[in-house]
TORKOL-4160 file (C-alpha; in steps of 0.2 Angstrom, whole numbers, padded with zeros to 4 digits, m for minus):
68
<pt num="1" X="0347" Y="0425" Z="0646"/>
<pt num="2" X="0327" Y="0425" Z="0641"/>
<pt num="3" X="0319" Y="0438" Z="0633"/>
<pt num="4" X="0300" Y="0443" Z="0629"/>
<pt num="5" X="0303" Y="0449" Z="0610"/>
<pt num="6" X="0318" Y="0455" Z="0600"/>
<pt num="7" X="0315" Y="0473" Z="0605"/>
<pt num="8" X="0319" Y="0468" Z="0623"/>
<pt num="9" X="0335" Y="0459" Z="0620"/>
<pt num="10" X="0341" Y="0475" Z="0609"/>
<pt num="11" X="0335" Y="0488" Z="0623"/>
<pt num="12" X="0342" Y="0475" Z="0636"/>
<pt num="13" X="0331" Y="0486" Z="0650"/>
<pt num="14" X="0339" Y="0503" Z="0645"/>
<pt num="15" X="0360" Y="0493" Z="0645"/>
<pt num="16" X="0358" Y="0488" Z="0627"/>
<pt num="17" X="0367" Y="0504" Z="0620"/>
<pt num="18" X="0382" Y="0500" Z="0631"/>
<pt num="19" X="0377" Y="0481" Z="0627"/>
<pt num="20" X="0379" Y="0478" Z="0608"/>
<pt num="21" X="0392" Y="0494" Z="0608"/>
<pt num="22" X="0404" Y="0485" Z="0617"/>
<pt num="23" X="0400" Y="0470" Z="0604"/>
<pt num="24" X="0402" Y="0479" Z="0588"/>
<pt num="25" X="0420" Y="0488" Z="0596"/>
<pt num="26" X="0425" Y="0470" Z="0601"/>
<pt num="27" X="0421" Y="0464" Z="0585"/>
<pt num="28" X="0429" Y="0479" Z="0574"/>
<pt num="29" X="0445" Y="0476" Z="0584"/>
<pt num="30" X="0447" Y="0458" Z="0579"/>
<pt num="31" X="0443" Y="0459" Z="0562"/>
<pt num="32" X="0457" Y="0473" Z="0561"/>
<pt num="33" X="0470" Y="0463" Z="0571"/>
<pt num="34" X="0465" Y="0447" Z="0558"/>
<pt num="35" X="0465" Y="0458" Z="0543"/>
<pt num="36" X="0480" Y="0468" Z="0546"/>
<pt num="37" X="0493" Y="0457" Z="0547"/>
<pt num="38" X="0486" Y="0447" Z="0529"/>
<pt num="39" X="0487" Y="0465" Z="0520"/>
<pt num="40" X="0503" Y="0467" Z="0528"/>
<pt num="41" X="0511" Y="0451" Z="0522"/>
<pt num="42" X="0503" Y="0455" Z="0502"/>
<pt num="43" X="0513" Y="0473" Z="0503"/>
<pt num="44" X="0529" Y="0463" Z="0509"/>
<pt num="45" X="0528" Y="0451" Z="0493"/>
<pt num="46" X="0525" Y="0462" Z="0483"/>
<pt num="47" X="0539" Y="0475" Z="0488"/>
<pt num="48" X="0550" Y="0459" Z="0486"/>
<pt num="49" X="0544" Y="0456" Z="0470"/>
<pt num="50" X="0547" Y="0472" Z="0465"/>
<pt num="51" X="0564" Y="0473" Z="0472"/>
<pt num="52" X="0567" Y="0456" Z="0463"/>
<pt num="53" X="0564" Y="0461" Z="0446"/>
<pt num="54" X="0574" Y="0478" Z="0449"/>
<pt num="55" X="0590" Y="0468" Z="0453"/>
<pt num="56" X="0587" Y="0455" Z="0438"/>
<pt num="57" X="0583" Y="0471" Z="0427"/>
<pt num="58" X="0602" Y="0476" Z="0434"/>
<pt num="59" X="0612" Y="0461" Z="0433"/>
<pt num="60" X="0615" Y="0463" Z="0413"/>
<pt num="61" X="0621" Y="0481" Z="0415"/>
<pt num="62" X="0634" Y="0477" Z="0426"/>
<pt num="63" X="0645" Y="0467" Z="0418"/>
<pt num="64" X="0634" Y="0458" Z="0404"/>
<pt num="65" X="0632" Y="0443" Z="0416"/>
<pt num="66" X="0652" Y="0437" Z="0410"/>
<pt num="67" X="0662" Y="0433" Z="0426"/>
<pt num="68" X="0677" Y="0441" Z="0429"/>
């Protein structure tokens, strides 16, 4: 595709709204679909974390860590 000046690859003959709106949705999409999963993975960890040092913070109570 060849275009005369920057201003006629933007206005893309009266299409380019439609054009570079589909781009930008395209793009928005993909970087949530490759974002979302990584913030989802570091609230997993963390939640396991969390719920690790809750059961160590436990364990002492129970029975002062003697077996029975």
């Amino acid at each position: 595709m060849y275009f005369d000046s920057v201003n006629a690859a933007l206005t893309m003959e009266g299409h380019g709204a439609f054009v570079w709106s589909a781009y930008v949705i395209t793009f928005l999409v993909l970087a949530f679909m490759l974002v979302q999963p990584l913030l989802r993975g570091r609230r997993l960890a963390r939640a396991i974390r969390a719920e690790q040092r809750r059961q160590a913070a436990e364990l002492p109570a129970e029975g002062g860590g003697h077996a029975p």
